[in-house]
C-alpha positions in Angstrom: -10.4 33.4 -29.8 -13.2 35.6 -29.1 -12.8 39.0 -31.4 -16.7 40.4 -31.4 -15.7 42.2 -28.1 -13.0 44.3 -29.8 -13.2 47.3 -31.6 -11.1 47.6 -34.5 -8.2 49.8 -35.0 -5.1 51.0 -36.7 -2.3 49.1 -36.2 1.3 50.4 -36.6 3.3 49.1 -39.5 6.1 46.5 -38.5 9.3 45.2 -40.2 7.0 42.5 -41.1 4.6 44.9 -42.3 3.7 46.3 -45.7 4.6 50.0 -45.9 1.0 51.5 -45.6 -0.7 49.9 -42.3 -4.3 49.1 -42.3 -6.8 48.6 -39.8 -7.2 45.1 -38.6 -8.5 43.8 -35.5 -7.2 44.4 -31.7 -3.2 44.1 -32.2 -3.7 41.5 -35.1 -0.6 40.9 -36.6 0.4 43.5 -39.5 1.7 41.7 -42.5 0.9 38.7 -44.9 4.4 37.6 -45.3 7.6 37.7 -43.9 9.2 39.2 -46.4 10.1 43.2 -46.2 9.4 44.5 -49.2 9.3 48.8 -48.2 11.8 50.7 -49.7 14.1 51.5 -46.7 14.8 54.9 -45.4 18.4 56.7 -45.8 19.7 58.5 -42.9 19.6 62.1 -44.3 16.0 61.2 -45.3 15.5 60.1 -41.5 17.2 63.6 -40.4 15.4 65.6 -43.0 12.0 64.0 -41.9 12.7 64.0 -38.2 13.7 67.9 -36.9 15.7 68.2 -33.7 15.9 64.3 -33.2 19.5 63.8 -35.2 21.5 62.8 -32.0 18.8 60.2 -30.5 18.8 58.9 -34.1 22.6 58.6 -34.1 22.6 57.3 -30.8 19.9 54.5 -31.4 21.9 53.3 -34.7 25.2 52.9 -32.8 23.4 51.1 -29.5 21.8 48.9 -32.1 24.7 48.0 -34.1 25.5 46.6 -36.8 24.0 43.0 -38.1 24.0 40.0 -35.8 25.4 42.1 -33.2 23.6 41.1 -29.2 22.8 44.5 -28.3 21.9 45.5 -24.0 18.0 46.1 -24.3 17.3 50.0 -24.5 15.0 52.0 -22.4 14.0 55.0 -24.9 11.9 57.9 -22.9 10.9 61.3 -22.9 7.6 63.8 -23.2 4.7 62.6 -24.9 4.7 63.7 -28.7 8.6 63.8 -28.7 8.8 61.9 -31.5 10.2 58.9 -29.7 8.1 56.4 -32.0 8.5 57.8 -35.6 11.7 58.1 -34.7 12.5 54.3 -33.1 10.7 52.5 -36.3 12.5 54.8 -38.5 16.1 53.6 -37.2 14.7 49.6 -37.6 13.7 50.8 -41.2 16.4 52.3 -41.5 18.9 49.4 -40.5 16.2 47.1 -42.6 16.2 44.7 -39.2 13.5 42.5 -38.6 11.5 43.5 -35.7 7.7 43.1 -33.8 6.0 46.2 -32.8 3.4 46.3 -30.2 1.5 49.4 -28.2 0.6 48.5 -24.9 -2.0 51.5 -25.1 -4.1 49.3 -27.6 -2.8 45.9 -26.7 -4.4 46.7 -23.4 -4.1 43.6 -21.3 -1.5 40.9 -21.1 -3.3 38.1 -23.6 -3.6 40.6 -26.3 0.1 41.6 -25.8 1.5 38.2 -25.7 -0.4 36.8 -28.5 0.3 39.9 -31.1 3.7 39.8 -30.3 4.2 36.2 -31.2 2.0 35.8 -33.9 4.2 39.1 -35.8 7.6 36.4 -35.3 6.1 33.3 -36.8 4.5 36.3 -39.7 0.8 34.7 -38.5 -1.9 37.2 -40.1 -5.8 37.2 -38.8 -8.0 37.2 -41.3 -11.4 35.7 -41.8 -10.0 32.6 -42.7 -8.0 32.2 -39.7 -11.3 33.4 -37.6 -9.2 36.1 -36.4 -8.1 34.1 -34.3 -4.4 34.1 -32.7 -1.9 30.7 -33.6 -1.3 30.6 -29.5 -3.9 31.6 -26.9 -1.6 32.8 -24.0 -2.8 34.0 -21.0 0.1 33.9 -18.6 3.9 35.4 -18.9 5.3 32.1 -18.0 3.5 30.8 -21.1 4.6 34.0 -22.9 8.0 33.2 -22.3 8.1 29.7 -23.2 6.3 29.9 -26.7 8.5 33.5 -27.3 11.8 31.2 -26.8 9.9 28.6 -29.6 8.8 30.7 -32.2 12.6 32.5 -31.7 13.6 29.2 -32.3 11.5 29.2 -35.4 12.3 32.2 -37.2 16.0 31.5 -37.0 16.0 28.5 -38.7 12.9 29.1 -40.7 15.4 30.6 -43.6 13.6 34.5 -43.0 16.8 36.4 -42.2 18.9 37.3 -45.1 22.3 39.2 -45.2 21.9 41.9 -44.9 19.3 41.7 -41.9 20.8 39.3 -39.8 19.9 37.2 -37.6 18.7 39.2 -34.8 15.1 39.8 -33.8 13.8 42.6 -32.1 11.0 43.1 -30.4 10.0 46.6 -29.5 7.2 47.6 -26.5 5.7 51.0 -26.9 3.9 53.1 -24.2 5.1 50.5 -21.8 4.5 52.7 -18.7 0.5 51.6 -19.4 1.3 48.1 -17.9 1.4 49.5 -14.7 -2.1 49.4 -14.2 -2.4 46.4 -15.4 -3.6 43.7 -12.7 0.3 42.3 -11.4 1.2 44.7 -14.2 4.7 46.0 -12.5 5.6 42.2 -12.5 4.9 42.1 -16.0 7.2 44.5 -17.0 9.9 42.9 -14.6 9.1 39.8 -16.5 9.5 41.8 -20.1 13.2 43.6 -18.8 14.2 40.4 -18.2 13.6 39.0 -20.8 17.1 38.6 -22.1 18.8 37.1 -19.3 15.7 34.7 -19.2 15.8 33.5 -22.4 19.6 33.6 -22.9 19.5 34.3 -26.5 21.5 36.5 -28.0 20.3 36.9 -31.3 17.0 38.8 -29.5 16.9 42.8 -29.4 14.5 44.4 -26.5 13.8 48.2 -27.1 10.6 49.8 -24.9 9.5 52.9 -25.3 8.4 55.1 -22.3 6.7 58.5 -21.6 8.5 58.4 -17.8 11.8 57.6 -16.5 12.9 54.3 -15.2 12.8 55.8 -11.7 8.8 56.3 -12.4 8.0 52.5 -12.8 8.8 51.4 -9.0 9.7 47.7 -8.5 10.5 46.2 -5.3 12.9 43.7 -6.6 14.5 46.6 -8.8 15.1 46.1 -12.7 17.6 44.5 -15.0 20.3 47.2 -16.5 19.2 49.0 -19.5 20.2 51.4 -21.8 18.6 54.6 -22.2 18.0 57.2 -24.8 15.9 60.5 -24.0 14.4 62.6 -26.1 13.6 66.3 -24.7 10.7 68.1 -25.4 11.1 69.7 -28.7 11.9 73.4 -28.9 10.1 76.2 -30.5 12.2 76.2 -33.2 12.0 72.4 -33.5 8.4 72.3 -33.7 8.6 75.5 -36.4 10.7 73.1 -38.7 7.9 70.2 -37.7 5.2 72.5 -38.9 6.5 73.9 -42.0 8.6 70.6 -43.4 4.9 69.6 -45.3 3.8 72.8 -46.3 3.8 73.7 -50.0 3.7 77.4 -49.7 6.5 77.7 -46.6 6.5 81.3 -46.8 2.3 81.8 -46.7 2.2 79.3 -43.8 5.2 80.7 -41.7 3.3 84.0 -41.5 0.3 82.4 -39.5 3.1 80.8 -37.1 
């Protein structure tokens, strides 16, 4: 695959990730081995670090359930800069699940999508000695589909899930309202909602994140059921706590507020 075209950038961490992300090329995949080595985060941390977002975060844990559990995929949205992100990855590190993460702000066309995506499940990492290249050039969602339900196929028997984890794998599609303006793009995301009843497996978990409703991404042949989780705009008070929760002199700081 061609890379010299694209611009680097940072990448968000993944459960397959290690804990501090670091710029690779377009939507490479984030780790160099499956295993998850970041301390995991406890749920009054998760509170303490996330003001105003304790009932989303309560919610999210429940929908997800507990280990090996098929869960309906979930439809989180709200307000830009609600904190439905920070607040998504923390649940999954949290839960300690293992889990692909892809933007589709900077995975900006279907090819780059598809192939970050699976390359994160069979733990495939670009580097120079891989040519930064991706293990599957995909072009097409029918393609998508087919090597997803392989390398699914893969990581469950490949020995990667432990006890604690599972077996489930999740994969989770942020800022997927972009695809709309992608060529065929509200197809795409017909194709990615459906993705469960497609593939018929339950041990996979769909989450996509959203900054407009359901009811925003039009679709003549409608979408399958999903579960959703909304997260308000934060308060004044909300975004107070946001602003003084790093501050080492609270008081100093509060008075410029």
């Amino acid at each position: 695959m061609e890379n010299s075209e694209r611009p680097s950038r940072a990448t968000r961490s993944s459960s397959f990730s290690p804990k501090t992300p670091s710029k690779t090329k377009a939507c490479s995949p984030h780790s160099s081995s499956c295993k998850d080595a970041r301390k995991l985060f406890s749920l009054e941390s998760l509170f303490a670090d996330l003001p105003g977002r304790h009932r989303q975060i309560t919610e999210l844990c429940r929908l997800i359930g507990p280990p090996n559990t098929p869960m309906t995929p979930l439809f989180v949205h709200g307000a830009p800069f609600s904190g439905k992100t920070s607040v998504v990855l923390g649940v999954f590190r949290h839960l300690n699940r293992q889990f692909a993460y892809a933007n589709c702000r900077s995975c900006y066309n279907p090819r780059i999508l598809f192939e970050s995506i699976l390359d994160q499940i069979s733990c495939r990492r670009r580097t120079a000695e891989t040519d930064y290249s991706s293990g599957s050039r995909c072009d097409r969602a029918s393609d998508f589909v087919a090597l997803l339900r392989d390398a699914l196929v893969h990581a469950r028997s490949g020995g990667r899930k432990s006890d604690e984890q599972g077996g489930m794998v999740y994969l989770i599609f942020d800022n997927v309202e972009n695809i709309r303006h992608w060529d065929d793009g509200l197809e795409l995301i017909s194709v990615l909602f459906s993705l469960s009843n497609t593939l018929k497996t339950p041990e996979l978990g769909l989450v996509f994140i959203s900054s407009v409703s359901m009811d925003d991404l039009h679709h003549e042949n409608g979408f399958p059921e999903l579960l959703t989780v909304f997260f308000p705009a934060y308060s004044e008070g909300e975004i107070h706590q946001i602003l003084m929760r790093t501050q080492e002199n609270p008081k100093l700081y509060s008075s410029f507020l």
